[in-house]
C-alpha positions as CSV (number, residue, x, y, z in Angstrom):
1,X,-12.9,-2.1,6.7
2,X,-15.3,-0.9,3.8
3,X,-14.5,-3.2,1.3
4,X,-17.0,-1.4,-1.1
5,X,-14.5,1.8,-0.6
6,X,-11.5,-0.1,-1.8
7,X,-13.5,-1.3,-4.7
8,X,-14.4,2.4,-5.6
9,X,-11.0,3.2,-5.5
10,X,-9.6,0.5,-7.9
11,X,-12.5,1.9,-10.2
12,X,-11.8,5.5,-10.2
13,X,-7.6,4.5,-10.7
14,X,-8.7,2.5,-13.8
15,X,-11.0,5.2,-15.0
16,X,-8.3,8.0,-13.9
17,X,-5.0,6.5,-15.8
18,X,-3.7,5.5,-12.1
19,X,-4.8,9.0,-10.6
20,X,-6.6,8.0,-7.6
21,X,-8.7,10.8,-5.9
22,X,-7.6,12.0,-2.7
23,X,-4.2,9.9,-2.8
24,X,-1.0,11.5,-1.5
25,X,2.6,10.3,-2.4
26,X,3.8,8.1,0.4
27,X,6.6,9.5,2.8
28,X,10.1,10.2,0.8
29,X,11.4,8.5,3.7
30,X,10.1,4.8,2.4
31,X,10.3,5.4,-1.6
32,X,13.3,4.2,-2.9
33,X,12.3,5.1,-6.4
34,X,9.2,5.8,-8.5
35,X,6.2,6.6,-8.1
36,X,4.2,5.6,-5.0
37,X,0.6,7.0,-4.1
38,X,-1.1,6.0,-0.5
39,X,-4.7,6.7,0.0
40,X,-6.1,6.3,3.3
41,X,-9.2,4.1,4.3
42,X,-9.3,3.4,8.0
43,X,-7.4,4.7,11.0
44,X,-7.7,4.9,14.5
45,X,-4.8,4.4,17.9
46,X,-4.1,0.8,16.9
47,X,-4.7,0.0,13.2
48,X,-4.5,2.0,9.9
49,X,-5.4,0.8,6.6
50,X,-4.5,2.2,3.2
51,X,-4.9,1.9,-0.5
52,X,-1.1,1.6,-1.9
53,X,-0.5,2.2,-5.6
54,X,3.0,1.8,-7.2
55,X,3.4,2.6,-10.6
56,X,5.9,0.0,-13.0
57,X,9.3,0.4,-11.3
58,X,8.4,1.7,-7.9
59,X,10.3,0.6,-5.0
60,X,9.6,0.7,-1.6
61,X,12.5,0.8,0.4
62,X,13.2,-1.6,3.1
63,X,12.5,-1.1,6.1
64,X,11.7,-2.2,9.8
65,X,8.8,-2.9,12.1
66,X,9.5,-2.2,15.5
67,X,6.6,-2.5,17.5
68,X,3.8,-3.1,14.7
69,X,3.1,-5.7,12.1
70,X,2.2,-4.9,8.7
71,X,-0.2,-7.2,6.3
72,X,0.0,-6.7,2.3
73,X,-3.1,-7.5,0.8
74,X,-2.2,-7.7,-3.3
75,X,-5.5,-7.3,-4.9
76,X,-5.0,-8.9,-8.4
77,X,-2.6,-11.9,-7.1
78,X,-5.0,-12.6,-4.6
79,X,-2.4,-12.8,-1.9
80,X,-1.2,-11.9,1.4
81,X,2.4,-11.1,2.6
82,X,2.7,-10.5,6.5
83,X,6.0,-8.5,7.9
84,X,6.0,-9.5,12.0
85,X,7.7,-7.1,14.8
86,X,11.3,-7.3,14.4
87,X,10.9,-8.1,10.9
88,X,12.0,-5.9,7.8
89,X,10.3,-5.9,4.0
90,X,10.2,-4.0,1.4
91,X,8.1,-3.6,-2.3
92,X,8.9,-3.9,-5.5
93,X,6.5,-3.3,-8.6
94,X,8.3,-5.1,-11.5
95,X,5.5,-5.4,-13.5
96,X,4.4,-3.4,-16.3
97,X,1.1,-2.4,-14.8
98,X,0.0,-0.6,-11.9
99,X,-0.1,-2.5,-8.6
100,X,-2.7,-2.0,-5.5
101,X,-2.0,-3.1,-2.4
102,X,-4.1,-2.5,0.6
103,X,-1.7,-2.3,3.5
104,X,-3.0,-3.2,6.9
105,X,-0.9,-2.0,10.4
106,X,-1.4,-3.3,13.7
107,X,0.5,-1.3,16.5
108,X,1.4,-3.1,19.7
């Protein structure tokens, strides 16, 4: 993982108002509300990692992992959240600010 690369990122969202370049809304499917962007950093056959950004509000909707495992890496807190196969999650940004979020999946 380019750690420098999510770095740039963060900058050029705090430079941009939350506009990251190159970021796509994430799948209507998962968004239960608000705004969600998802820019891509790494991906290959058995892991992809991506740059999530949830404006105040945003809600991703719960949802299941089948046959991968998912790790939230919450950039400000300083924390990691882990959702194991079989297990469901979902994310909420009740703050007032913007939240990142680098999202790591493994598939098995």
């Amino acid at each position: 993982m380019d750690i420098d690369r999510i770095w740039n990122l963060i900058d050029a969202t705090n430079e941009n108002e939350g506009a990251i370049p190159g970021a796509v809304p994430l799948a209507k499917s998962l968004v239960e509300r608000g705004l969600i962007l998802k820019s891509p950093i790494y991906e290959d056959s058995d892991c992809s990692v991506a740059m999530l950004t949830l404006f105040p509000g945003a809600k991703i909707r719960e949802h299941w992992h089948i046959s991968d495992k998912e790790y939230y890496f919450f950039i400000k807190e300083k924390r990691i959240e882990c959702c194991k196969i079989g297990e469901s999650h979902q994310l909420e940004n009740l703050t007032g600010e913007v939240l990142f979020v680098i999202a790591v999946k493994y598939k098995l």
